[in-house]
TORKOL-494387 format. One record per residue (C-alpha): residue number from 1; x, y, z. Coordinates in steps of 0.1 Angstrom, whole numbers. Example, Ala and Ser with C-alpha at 12.3 -4.5 7.8 and 13.67 -1.06 7.14 Angstrom:
+--------+-------+-------+-------+
! lumvex !    xx !    yy !    zz !
+--------+-------+-------+-------+
!      1 !   123 !   -45 !    78 !
!      2 !   137 !   -11 !    71 !
+--------+-------+-------+-------+
//
This chain:
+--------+-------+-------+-------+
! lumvex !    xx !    yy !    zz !
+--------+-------+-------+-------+
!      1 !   297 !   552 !    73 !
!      2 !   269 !   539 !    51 !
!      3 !   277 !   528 !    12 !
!      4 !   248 !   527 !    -2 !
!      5 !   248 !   516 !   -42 !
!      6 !   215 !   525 !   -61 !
!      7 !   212 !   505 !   -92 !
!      8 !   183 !   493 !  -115 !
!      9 !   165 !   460 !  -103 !
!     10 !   167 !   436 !  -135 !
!     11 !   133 !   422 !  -148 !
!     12 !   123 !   396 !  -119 !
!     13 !    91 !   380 !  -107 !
!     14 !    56 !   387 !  -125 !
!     15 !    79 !   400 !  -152 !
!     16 !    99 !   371 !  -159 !
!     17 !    92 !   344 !  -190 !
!     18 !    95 !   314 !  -168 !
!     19 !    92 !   313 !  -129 !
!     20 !    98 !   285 !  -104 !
!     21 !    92 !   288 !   -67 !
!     22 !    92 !   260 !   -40 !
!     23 !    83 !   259 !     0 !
!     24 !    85 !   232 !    23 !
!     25 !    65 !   227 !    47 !
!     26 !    60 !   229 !    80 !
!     27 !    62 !   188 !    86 !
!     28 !    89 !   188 !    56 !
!     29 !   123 !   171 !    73 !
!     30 !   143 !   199 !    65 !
!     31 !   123 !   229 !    79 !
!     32 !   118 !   207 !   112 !
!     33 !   154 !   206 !   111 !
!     34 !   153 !   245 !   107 !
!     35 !   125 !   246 !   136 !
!     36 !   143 !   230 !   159 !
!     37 !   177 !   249 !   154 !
!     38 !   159 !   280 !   161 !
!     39 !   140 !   270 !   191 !
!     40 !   172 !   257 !   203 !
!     41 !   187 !   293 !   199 !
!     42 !   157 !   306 !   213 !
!     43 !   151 !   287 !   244 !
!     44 !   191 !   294 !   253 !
!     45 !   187 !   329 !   241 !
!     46 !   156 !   336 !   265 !
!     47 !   175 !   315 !   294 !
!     48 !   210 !   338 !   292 !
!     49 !   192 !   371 !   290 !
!     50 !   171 !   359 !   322 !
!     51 !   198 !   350 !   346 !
!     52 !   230 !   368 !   332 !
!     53 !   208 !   401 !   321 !
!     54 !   219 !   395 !   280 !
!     55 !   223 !   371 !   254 !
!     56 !   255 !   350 !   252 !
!     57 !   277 !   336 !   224 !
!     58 !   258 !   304 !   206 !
!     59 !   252 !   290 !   175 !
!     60 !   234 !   262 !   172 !
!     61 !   228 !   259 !   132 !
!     62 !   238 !   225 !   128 !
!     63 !   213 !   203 !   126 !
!     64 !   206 !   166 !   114 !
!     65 !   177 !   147 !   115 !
!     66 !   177 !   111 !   107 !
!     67 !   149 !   100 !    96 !
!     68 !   134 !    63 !   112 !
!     69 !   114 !    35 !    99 !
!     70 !    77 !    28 !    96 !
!     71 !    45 !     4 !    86 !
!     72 !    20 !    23 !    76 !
!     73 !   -14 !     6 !    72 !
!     74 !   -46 !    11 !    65 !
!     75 !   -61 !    24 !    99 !
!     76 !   -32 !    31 !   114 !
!     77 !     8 !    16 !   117 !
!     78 !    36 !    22 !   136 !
!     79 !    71 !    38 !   137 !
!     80 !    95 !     7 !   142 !
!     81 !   128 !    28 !   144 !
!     82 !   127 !    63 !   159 !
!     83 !   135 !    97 !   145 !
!     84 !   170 !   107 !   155 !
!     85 !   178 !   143 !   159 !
!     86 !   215 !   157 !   159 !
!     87 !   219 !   187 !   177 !
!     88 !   252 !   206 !   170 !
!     89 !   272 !   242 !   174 !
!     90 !   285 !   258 !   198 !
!     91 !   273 !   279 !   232 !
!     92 !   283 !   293 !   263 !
!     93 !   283 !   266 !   290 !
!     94 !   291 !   288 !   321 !
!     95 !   296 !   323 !   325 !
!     96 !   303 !   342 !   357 !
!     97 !   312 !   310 !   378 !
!     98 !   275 !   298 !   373 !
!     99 !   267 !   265 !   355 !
!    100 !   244 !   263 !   324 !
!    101 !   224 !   236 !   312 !
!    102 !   228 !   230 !   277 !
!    103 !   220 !   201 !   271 !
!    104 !   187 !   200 !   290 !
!    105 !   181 !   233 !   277 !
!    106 !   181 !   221 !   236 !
!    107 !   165 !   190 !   241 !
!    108 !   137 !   203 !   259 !
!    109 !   132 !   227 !   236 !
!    110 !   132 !   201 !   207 !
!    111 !   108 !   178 !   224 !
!    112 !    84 !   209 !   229 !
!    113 !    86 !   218 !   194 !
!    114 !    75 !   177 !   181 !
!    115 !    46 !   182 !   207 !
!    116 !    36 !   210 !   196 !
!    117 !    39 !   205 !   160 !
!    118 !    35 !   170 !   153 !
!    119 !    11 !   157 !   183 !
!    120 !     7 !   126 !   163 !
!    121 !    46 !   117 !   174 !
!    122 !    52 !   101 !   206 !
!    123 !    82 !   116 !   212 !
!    124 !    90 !    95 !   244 !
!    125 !    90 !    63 !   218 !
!    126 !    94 !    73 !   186 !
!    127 !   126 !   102 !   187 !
!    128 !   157 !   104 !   199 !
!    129 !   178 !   138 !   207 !
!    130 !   213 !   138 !   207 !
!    131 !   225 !   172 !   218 !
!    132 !   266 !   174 !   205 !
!    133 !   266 !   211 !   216 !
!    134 !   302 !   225 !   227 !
!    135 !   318 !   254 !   238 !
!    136 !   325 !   280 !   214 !
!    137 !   363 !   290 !   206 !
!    138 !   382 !   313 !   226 !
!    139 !   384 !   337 !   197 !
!    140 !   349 !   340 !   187 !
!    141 !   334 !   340 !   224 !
!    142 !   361 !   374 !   226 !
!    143 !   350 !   391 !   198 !
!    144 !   316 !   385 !   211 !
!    145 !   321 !   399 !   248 !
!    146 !   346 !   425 !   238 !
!    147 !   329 !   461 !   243 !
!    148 !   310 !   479 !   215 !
!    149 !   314 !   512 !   205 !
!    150 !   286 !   532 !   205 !
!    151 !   264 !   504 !   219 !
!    152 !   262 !   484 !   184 !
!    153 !   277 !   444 !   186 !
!    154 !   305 !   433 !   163 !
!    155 !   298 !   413 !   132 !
!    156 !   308 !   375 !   145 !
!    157 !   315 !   366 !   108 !
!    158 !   320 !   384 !    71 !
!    159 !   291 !   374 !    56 !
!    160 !   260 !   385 !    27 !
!    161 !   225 !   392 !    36 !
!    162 !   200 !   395 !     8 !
!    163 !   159 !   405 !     5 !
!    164 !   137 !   414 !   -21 !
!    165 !   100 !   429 !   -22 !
!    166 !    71 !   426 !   -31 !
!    167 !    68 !   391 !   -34 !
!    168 !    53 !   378 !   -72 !
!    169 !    21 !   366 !   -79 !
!    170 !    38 !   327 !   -79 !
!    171 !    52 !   332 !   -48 !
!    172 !    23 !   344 !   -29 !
!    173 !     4 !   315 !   -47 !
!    174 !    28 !   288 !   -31 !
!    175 !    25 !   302 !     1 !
!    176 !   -10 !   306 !     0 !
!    177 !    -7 !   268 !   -10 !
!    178 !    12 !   259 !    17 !
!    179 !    -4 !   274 !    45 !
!    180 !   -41 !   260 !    29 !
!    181 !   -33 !   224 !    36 !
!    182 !   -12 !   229 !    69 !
!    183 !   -42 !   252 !    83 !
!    184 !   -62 !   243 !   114 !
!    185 !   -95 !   243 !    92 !
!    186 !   -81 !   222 !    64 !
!    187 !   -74 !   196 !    90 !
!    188 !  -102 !   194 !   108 !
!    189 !  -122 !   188 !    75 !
!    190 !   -96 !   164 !    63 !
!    191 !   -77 !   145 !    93 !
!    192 !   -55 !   122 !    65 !
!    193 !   -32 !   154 !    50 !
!    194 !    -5 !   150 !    71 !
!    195 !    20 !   184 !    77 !
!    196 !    46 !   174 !    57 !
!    197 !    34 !   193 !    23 !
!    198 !    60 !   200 !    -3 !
!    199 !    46 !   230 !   -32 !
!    200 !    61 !   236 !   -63 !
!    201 !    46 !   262 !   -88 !
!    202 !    55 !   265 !  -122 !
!    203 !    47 !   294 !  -147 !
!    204 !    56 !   295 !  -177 !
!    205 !    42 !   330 !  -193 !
!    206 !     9 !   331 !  -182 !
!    207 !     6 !   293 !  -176 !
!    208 !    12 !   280 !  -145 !
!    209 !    11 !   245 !  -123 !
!    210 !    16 !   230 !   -92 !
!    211 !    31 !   196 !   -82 !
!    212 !    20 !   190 !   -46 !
!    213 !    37 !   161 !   -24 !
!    214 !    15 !   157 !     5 !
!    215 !    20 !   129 !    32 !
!    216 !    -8 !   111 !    42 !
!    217 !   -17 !    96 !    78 !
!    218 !   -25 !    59 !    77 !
!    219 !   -50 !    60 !   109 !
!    220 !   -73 !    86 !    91 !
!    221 !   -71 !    67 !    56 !
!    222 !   -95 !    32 !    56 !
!    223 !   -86 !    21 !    22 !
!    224 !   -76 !    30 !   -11 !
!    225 !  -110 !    47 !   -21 !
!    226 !  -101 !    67 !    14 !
!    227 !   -68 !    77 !    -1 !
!    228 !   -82 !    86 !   -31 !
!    229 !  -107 !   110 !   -13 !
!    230 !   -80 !   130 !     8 !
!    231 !   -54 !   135 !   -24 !
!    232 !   -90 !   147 !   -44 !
!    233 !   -96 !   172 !   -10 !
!    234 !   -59 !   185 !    -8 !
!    235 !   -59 !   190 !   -47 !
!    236 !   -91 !   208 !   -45 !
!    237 !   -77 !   229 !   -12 !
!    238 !   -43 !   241 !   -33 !
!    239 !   -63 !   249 !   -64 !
!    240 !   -86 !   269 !   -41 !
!    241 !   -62 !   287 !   -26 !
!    242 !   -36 !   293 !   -54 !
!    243 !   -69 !   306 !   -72 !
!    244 !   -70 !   333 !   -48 !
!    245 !   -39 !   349 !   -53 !
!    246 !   -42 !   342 !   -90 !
!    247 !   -79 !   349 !  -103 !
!    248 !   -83 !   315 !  -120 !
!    249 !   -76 !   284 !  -110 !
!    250 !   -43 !   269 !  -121 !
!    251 !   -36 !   230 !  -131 !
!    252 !   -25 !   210 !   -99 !
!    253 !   -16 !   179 !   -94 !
!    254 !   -11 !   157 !   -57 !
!    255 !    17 !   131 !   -49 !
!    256 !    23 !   126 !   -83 !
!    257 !    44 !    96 !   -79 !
!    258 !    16 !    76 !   -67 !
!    259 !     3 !    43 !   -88 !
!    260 !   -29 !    38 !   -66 !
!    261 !   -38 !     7 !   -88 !
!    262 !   -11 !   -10 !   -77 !
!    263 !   -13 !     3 !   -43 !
!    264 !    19 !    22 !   -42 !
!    265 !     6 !    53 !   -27 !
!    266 !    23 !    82 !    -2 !
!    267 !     8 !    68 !    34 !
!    268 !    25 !    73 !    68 !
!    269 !    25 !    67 !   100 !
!    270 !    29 !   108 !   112 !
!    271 !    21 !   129 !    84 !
!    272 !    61 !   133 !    77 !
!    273 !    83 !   116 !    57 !
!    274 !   111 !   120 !    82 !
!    275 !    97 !    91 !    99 !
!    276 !   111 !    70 !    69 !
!    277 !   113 !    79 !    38 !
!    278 !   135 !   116 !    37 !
!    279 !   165 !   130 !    56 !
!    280 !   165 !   166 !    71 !
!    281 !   191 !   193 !    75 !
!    282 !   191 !   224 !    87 !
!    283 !   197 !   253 !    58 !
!    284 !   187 !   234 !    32 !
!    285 !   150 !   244 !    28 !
!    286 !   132 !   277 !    31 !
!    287 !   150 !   307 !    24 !
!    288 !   141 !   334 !    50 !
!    289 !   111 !   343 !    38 !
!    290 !    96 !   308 !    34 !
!    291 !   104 !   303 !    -1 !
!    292 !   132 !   290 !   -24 !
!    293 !   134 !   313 !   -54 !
!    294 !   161 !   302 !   -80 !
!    295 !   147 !   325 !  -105 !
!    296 !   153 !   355 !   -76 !
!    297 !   183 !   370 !   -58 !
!    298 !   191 !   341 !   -30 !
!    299 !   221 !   335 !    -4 !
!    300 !   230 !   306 !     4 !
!    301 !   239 !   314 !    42 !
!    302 !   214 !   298 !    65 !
!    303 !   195 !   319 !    92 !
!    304 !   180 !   293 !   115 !
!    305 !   201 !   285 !   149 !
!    306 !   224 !   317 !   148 !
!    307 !   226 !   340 !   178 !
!    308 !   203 !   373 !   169 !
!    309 !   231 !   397 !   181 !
!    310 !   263 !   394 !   165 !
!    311 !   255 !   367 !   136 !
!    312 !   251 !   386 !   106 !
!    313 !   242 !   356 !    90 !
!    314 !   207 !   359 !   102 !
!    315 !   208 !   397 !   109 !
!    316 !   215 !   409 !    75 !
!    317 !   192 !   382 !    58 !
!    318 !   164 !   396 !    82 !
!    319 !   175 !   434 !    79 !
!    320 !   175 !   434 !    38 !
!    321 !   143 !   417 !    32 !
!    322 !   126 !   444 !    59 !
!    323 !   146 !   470 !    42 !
!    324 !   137 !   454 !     6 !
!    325 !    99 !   459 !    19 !
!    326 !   100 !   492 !    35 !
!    327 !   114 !   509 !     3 !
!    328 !    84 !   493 !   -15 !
!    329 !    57 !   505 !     9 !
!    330 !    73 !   535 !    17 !
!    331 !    87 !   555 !   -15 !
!    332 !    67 !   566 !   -39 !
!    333 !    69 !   555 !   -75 !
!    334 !    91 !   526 !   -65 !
!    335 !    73 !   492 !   -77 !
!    336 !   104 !   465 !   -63 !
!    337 !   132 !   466 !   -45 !
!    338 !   164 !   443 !   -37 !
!    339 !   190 !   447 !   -12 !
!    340 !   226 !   430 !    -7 !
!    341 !   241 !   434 !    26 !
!    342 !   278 !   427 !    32 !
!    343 !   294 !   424 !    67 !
!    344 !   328 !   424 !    78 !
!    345 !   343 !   408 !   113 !
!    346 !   346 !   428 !   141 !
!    347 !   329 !   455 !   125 !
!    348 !   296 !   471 !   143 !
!    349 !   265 !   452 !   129 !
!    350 !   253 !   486 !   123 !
!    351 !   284 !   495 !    98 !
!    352 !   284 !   468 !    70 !
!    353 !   308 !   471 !    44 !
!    354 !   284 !   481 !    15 !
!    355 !   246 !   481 !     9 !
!    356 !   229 !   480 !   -27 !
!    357 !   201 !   488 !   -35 !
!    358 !   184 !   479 !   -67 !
!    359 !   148 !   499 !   -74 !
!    360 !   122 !   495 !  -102 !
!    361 !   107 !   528 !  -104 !
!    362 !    69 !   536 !  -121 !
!    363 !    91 !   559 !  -148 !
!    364 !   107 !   582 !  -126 !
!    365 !   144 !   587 !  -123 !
!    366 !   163 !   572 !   -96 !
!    367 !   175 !   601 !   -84 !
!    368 !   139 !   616 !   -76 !
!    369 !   137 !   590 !   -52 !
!    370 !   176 !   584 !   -36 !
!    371 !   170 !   605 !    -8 !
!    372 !   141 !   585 !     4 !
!    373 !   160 !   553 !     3 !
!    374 !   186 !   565 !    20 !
!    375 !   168 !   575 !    46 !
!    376 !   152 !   542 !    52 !
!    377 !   183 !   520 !    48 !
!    378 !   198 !   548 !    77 !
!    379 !   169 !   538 !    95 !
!    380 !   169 !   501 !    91 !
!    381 !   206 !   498 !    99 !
!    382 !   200 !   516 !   133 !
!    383 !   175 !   493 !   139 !
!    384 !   192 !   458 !   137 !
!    385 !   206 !   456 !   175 !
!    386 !   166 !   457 !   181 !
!    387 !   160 !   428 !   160 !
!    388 !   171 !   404 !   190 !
!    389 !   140 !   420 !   211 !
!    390 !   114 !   418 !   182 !
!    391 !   132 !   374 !   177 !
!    392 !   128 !   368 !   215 !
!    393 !    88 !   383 !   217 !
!    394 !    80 !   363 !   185 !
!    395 !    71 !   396 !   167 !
!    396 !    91 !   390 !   143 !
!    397 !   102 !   355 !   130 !
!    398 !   116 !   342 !    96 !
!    399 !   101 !   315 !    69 !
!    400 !    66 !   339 !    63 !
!    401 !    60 !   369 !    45 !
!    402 !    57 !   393 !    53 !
!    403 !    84 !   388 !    82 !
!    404 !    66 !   409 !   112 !
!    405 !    35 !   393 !   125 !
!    406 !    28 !   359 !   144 !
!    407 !    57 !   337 !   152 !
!    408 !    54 !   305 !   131 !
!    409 !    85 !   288 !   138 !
!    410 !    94 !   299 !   173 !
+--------+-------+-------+-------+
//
């Protein structure tokens, strides 16, 4: 049986003195790292349900990417150590007497993401995968098969899921940031902004800034007065965009570390850093709605990589930010809405331990509007087995907002 705990959400967001909100982008080392663990569980996930008739036990959430060693130059330099990509967890190896391909299965599906994603790569010089995957323990690859009552999987772990809607002002900004520079158009106008675009926005009260690390590629970048051109066009592209959201247009400021008089400027080979000069690990970057909100309720449980039937991990980090969203859209008089989600092993997905709810209402009382969101967290609860079906059609995927759309990471 559901317990659901209605509380009052404390001030957050637009309403909040002082904000801070990050995303890293799509090039960024540690949301590659993310990209790649989920394609991973993907391409395995989409291989057992086509030859056994269902998804098998996985997790492949452990990822490490080591970043190489470049010479950038004006016009164009070159990797001179490759990427290295660590590929860990555990999945089902054989089941019924019949052979699967791990390894060729995760690798391929990590080379597809670099061409995809960073065409600038040559993958078949400049990476290297090393896929460390295993079988899973005897325990956990049980519970997993072991039957279900009433249809619903059992919880794989005891863990806490956690949303929150709508998103603030800031955050949409950041976003909005983001996805400017990365965008197909921005690109085309501006070949030198490479993907891997780190945002930071800042507001205090109504003032508000953005520190913007964008790397730049070398072949697309004569000289200085080139360089100085594409930070000027990325600057005015985030200021742009943040205006948007905003209505004015807020102070930003592009690779701030640089000293372009002295030459020492953010150029690259790729358009990443992870081709020299950063690290990436997967669950260290975007939370699962893109951002990384200290100022907001956050988990630190990772979602990328974990199997989308029985890990509650990513289940119930998926399931309270739709349910966060749903109560907002859906019940009058409620203006924001948070959700915790607790899980217990071996437990039915569908039965977690507790659920709160925490509403801000227009004025009216809590209790005008209880029956509504319990309905909806009924609703949403019943709904998580499906979740696997909307991962696997790329209907729904994390890192965006809202969650249900186009699949950016898959």
């Amino acid at each position: 049986m559901m317990q659901l705990v209605l509380g009052d959400m404390p001030s957050s967001g637009d309403a909040l003195p002082v904000e801070v909100v990050e995303r890293k982008g799509r090039g960024h080392p540690d949301t590659i790292s993310d990209a790649l663990a989920e394609a991973v569980s993907l391409r395995l996930s989409r291989h057992y349900r086509e030859h056994f008739g269902t998804v098998l036990h996985h997790n492949v959430d452990k990822v490490l990417l080591v970043g190489g060693a470049s010479t950038p130059a004006f016009g164009g330099g070159r990797l001179t150590a490759p990427i290295e990509v660590f590929l860990s967890g555990r999945a089902t190896s054989a089941f019924h007497g019949k052979d699967i391909p791990v390894a060729e299965l995760a690798s391929g599906a990590c080379l597809r993401w670099f061409a995809e994603h960073l065409p600038g790569l040559d993958a078949g010089r400049d990476l290297r995968v090393h896929t460390l995957i295993r079988p899973g323990s005897s325990e956990l690859v049980d519970l997993f098969l072991r039957p279900r009552a009433g249809g619903a999987w059992l919880a794989n772990d005891t863990s806490i899921g956690v949303g929150y809607a709508p998103l603030s002002r800031l955050e949409r900004a950041v976003l909005a940031v983001e996805t400017r520079l990365n965008a197909g158009a921005t690109k085309r106008a501006c070949p030198a902004i490479g993907t891997d675009v780190k945002v930071l926005g800042v507001r205090h009260e109504d003032r508000v800034a953005f520190t913007v690390a964008t790397a730049m590629v070398d072949r697309h970048v004569a000289d200085l007065a080139a360089y100085r051109a594409a930070v000027s066009a990325a600057a005015t592209e985030a200021r742009t965009a943040a205006a948007e959201v905003l209505g004015w247009e807020p102070g930003v400021v592009v690779n701030a570390a640089d000293d372009i008089d002295r030459g020492q400027i953010y150029l690259t080979v790729t358009g990443t850093s992870a081709e020299a000069g950063d690290d990436g690990e997967a669950g260290r970057g975007n939370r699962v709605n893109g951002l990384i909100t200290p100022f907001r309720l956050m988990t630190m449980e990772s979602v990328a990589g974990k199997n989308p039937v029985t890990h509650v991990g990513k289940l119930y980090n998926l399931a309270a930010a739709l349910l966060s969203e749903a109560i907002v859209e859906e019940t009058d008089g409620v203006l924001g809405a948070t959700c915790v989600m607790v899980s217990r092993i071996g437990a039915p997905v569908t039965e977690p331990q507790l659920i709160e709810v925490r509403i801000q209402t227009d004025g009216r009382p809590q209790a005008d509007v209880l029956g509504a969101v319990e309905r909806i967290a009924a609703d949403h609860l019943q709904r998580i087995p499906r979740l696997v079906d909307d991962l696997l059609d790329g209907s729904l995927a994390f890192d965006r907002w809202p969650l249900r759309g186009t699949a950016r990471i898959a």
